[in-house]
N, C-alpha and C positions, 0 to 999 in steps of 0.2 A: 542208302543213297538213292537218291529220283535222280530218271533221267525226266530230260526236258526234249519232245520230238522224240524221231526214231532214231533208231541204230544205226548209223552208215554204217553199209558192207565192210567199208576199207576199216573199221575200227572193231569189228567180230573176231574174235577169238577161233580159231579152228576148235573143235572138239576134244583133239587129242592134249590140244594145251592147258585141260580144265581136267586132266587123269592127273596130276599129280596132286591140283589141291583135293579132288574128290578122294583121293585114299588120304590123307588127311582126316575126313571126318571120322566121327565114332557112330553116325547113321549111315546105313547100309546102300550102296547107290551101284545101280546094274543102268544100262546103256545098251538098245536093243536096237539094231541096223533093221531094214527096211525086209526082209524075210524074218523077223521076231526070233533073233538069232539072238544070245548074249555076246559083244563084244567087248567090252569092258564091264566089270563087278569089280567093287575098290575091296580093302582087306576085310570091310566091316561087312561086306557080303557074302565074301565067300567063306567068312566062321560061321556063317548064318546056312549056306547053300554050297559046299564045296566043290558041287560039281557043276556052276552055273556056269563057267568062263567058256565060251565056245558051243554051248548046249541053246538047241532051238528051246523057247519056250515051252513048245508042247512035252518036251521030256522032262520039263523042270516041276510034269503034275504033281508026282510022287512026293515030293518035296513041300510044292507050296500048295497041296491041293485042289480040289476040282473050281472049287468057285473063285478063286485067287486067280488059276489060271485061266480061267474065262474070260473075268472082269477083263485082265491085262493081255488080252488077245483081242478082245472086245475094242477095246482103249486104243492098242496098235493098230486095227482096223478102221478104225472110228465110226464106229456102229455104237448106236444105244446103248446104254448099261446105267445101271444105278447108279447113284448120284457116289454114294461112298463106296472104296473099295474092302471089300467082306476082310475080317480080320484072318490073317497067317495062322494055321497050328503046322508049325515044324515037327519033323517027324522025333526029333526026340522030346516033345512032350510043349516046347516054348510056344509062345504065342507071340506074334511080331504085327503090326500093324504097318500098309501101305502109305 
């Protein structure tokens, strides 16, 4: 669907009204507040990252490792970074793509 023009305000969705369709998907969706906090991870996140729900970024290295977690602190900051974000190696062995 195209829109045509902007967004009026009065016609935006709050955030929290877009958690039900996001756990919905089968792709993995995290939602980070303005201190790079995870606030929301839908289901397909947290099979992916079980400890993400509530975990600042920086403790989620272990997890998504060093360059993962750069890029996307990077990204939250809005500071330079490479154009693609480096692929996931999950710790038991998967590989997930951002």
């Amino acid at each position: 669907m195209a829109l045509k023009g902007p967004v009026r305000p009065e016609t935006r969705l709050p955030l929290a009204a877009w958690y039900e369709f996001f756990d919905t998907l089968g792709e993995a969706v995290a939602v980070l507040d303005l201190a790079a906090t995870v606030v929301f991870a839908n289901t397909a996140a947290l099979r992916l990252v079980p400890q993400a729900l509530g975990a600042p970024l920086e403790q989620l290295r272990g997890a998504l490792g060093d360059a993962t977690t750069d890029w996307l602190l990077a990204a939250h900051a809005g500071r330079a970074r490479i154009a693609e974000p480096p692929p996931v190696q999950l710790p038991d062995g998967r590989r997930a793509t951002l």
